[in-house]
C-alpha positions as CSV (number, residue, x, y, z in Angstrom):
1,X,0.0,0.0,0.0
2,X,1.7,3.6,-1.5
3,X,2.1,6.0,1.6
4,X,-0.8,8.5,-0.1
5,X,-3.6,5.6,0.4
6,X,-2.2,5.4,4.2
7,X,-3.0,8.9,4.4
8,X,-6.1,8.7,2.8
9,X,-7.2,5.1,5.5
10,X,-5.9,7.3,8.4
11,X,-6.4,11.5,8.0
12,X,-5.0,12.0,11.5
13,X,-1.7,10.9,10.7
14,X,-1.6,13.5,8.5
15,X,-2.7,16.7,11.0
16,X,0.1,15.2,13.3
17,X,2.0,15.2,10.5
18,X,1.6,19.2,9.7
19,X,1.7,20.0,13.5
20,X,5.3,18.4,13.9
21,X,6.5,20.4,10.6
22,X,5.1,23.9,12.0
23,X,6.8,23.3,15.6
24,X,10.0,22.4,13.7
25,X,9.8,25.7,11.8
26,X,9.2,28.0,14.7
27,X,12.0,26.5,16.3
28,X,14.2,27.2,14.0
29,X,13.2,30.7,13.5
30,X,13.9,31.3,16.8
31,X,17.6,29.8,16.7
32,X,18.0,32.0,13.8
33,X,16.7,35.2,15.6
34,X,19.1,34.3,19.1
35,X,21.7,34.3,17.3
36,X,21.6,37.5,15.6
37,X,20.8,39.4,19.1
38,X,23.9,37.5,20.4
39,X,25.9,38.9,17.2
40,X,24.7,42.2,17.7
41,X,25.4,42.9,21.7
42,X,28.7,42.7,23.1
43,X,29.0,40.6,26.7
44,X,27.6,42.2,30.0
45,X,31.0,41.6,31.5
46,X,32.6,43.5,28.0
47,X,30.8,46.7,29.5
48,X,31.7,47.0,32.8
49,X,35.3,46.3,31.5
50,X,35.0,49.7,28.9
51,X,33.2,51.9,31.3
52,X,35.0,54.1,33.4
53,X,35.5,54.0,37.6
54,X,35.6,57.3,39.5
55,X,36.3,58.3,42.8
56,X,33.2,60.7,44.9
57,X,33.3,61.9,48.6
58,X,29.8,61.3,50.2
59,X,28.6,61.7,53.8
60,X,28.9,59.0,56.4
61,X,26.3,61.2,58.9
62,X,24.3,63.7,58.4
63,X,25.5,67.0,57.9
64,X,23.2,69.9,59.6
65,X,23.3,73.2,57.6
66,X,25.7,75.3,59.1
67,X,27.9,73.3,60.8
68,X,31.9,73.1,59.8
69,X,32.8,69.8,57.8
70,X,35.1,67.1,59.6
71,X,37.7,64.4,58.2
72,X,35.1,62.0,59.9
73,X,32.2,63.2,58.6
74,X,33.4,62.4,55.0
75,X,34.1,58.7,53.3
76,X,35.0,57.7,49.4
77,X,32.8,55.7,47.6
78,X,33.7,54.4,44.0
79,X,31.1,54.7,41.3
80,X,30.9,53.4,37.7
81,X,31.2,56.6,35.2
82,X,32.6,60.0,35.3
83,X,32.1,61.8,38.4
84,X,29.0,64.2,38.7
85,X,29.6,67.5,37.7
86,X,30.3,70.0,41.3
87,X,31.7,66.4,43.4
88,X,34.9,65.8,45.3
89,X,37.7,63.4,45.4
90,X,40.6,64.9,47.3
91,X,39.3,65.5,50.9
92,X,41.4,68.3,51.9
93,X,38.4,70.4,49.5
94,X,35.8,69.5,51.7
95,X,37.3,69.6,55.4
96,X,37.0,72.9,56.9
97,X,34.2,74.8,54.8
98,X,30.3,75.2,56.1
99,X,27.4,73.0,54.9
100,X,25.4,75.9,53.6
101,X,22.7,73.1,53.2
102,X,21.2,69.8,55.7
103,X,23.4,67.0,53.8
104,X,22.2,63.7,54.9
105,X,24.2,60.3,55.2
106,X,25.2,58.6,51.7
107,X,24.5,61.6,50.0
108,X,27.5,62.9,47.4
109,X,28.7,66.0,49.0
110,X,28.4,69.1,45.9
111,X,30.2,72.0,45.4
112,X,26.9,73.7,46.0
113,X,26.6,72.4,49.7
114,X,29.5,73.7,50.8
115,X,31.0,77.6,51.8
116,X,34.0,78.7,53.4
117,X,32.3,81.7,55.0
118,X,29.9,80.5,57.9
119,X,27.3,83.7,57.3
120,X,26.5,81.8,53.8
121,X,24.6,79.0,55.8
122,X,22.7,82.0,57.9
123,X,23.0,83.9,61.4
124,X,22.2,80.3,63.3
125,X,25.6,79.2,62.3
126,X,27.2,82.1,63.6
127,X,25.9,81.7,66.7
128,X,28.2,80.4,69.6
129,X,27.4,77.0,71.1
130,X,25.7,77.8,74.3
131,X,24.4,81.6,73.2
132,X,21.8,83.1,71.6
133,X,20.9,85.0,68.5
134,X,19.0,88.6,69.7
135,X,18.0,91.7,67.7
136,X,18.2,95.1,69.4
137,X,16.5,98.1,67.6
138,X,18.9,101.0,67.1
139,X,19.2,104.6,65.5
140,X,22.4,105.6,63.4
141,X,23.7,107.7,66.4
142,X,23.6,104.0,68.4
143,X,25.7,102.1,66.5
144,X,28.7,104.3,66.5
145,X,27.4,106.7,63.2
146,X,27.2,103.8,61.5
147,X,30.2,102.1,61.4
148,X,29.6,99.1,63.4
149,X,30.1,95.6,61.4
150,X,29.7,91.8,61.8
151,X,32.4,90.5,63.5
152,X,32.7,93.5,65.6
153,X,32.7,93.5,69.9
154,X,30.4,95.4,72.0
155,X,29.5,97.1,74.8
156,X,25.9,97.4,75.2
157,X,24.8,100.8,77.5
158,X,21.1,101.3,78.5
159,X,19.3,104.9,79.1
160,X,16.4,104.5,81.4
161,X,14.1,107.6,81.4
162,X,13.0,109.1,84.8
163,X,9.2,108.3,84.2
164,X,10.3,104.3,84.6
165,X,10.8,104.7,88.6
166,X,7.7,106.0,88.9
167,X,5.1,109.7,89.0
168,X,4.8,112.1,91.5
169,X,1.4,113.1,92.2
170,X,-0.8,116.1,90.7
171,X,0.5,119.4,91.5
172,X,4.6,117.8,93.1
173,X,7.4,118.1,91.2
174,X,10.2,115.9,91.3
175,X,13.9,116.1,89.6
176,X,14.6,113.7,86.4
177,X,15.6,110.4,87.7
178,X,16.9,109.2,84.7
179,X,19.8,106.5,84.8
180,X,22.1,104.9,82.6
181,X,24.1,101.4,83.3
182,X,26.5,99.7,81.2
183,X,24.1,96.6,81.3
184,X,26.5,94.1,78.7
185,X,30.1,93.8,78.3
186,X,32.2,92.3,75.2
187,X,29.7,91.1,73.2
188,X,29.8,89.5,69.6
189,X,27.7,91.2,67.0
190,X,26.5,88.6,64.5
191,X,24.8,91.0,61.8
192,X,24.1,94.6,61.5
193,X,21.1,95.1,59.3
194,X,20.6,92.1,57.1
195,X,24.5,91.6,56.7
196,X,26.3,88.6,58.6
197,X,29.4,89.5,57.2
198,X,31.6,92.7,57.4
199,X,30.7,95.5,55.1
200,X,33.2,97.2,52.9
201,X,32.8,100.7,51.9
202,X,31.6,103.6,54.1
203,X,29.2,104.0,57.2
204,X,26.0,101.5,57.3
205,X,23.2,103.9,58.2
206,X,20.4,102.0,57.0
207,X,20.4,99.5,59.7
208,X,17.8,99.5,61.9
209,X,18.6,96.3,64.1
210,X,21.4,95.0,65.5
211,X,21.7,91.2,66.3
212,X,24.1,90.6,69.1
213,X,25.2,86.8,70.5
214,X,24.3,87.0,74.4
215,X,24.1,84.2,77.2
216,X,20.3,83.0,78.1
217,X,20.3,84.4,81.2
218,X,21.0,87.8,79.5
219,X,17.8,87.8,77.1
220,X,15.6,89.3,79.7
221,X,17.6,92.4,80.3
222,X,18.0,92.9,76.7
223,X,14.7,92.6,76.3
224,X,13.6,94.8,79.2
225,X,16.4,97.2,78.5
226,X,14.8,98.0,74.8
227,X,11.9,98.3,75.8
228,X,11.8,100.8,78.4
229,X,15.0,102.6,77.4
230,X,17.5,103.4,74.9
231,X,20.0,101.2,73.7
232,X,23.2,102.3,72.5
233,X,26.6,100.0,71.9
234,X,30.4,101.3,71.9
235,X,32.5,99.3,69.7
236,X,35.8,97.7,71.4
237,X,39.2,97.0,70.3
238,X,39.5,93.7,68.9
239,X,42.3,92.8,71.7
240,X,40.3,94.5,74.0
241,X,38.7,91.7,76.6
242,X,38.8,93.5,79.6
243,X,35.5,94.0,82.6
244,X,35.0,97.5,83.3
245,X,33.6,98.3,86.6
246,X,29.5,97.9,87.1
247,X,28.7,101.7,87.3
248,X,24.7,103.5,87.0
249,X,25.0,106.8,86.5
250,X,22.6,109.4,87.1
251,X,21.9,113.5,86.2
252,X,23.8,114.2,89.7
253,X,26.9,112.7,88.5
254,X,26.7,114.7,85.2
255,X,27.6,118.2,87.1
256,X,31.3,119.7,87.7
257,X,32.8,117.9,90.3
258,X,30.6,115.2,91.5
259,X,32.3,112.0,92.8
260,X,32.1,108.7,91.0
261,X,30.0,106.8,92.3
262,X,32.6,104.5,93.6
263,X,34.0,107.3,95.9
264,X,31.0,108.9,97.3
265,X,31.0,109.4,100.7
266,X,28.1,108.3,103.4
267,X,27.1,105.3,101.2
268,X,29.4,103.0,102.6
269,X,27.6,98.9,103.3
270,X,26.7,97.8,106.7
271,X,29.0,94.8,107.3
272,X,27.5,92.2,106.4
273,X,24.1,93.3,104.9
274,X,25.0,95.0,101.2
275,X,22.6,96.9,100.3
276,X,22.1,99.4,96.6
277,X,22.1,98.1,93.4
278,X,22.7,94.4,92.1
279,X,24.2,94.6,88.4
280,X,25.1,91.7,86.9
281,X,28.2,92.2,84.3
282,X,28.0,89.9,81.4
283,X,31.2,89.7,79.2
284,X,30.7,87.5,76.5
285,X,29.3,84.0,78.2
286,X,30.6,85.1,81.5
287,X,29.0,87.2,84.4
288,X,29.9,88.8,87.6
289,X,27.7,90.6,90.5
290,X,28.4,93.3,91.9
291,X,26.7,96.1,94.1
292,X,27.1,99.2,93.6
293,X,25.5,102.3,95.7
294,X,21.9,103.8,95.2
């Protein structure tokens, strides 16, 4: 019997038949398109191999803005490429400038985060550890015509008119009892105006504000002091760190020949039992109490 009358006795055969051919041809299409890709790309491992390795200096902690960049805050990490644009290598670009930004831990440390002058990243990084940040309102004549700057030492005087200690009735008179105290002593001055850095060129008389770095415990007086009285700062000699003596001066001590206070007679302290004013003299973070006589 001829293979065609087989086919004919038996048509399944024949649908197997066409079946196997079809799965025979797919497969070797696909053989055919494999290995065309494999022509075509080049090993993983070939890539690596070409691409370049760089060097980048990222963040091992976080970074607050403001705060001066450490050898141990730093770390190299190796990355496949060319460095970003604005990244380090060499550490000795990073250590010793201000984060002018928060940088946070694994993050590559940028050109753009960094400054070597601390007023970039604001007044809080000027700030001393332990002090505060506090703006006085002043004239021109109370910051020296003008010419106090950033960076600058102070001494920080208060005029208290005579209406603060109190009113005589209708119809009494009483003499101006007006004082004036040197309340602070050798204090930083963080900004004058809006500038946190010094100012080149003639006097600054558009400031209005003066922001001073002062202990805690000294906040109050400031605050008290420019409130009911006028502030007015004298500008020190950089080498200059020495405590003047606690002195409040009245209108008696303004005329020919009185006494300083300090020498007055007939105010001497019962043993014991000091009695006149208590002025506390803060210089810098330090403070001293003293009494002086009423």
């Amino acid at each position: 019997m001829s293979f065609a009358q087989r086919i004919q006795q038996n048509p399944g055969a024949l649908v197997v038949l066409g079946l196997g051919l079809i799965a025979v041809a797919l497969v070797l299409i696909w053989l055919n398109l494999s290995s065309r890709d494999e022509a075509q790309s080049p090993p993983a491992t070939a890539i690596s191999e070409d691409r370049p390795m760089s060097d980048v200096l990222v963040a091992v902690r976080d970074v607050p803005r403001g705060r001066v960049i450490l050898a141990e805050d730093i770390a190299v990490r190796r990355m496949e490429g060319a460095a970003p644009p604005g990244s380090f290598s060499d550490r000795s670009l990073i250590t010793g400038r201000v984060a002018t930004s928060d940088i946070r831990a694994s993050q590559i440390i940028f050109n753009g985060n960094l400054s070597a002058d601390p007023a970039s990243a604001g007044i809080a990084a000027l700030v001393p550890e332990g002090e505060r940040a506090f703006a006085i309102r002043v004239a021109e004549e109370d910051i020296v015509g003008g010419f106090l700057q950033a960076g600058d030492r102070v001494d920080v005087f208060v005029t208290l008119p005579g209406a603060v200690y109190g009113q005589q009735g209708m119809g009494q008179q009483r003499e101006d009892q007006s004082k004036s105290a040197l309340l602070l002593q050798d204090m930083q001055v963080l900004a004058v105006g809006p500038e946190l850095s010094p100012r080149d060129g003639g006097p600054q008389g558009s400031a209005r504000t003066v922001t001073l770095a002062a202990p805690p415990a000294a906040l109050a007086r400031l605050a008290l002091a420019g409130r009911l009285g006028q502030v007015t700062l004298a500008i020190r000699n950089p080498g200059d760190r020495e405590v003047a003596p606690a002195e409040i001066v009245a209108l008696d001590d303004l005329q020919p020949g009185a006494a300083p206070v300090s020498e007055r007679p007939g105010e001497e302290q019962a043993a014991g039992a000091p009695s006149g004013h208590r002025v506390t003299i803060y210089s810098g973070a330090n403070q001293t109490t003293v009494v002086t006589p009423r």
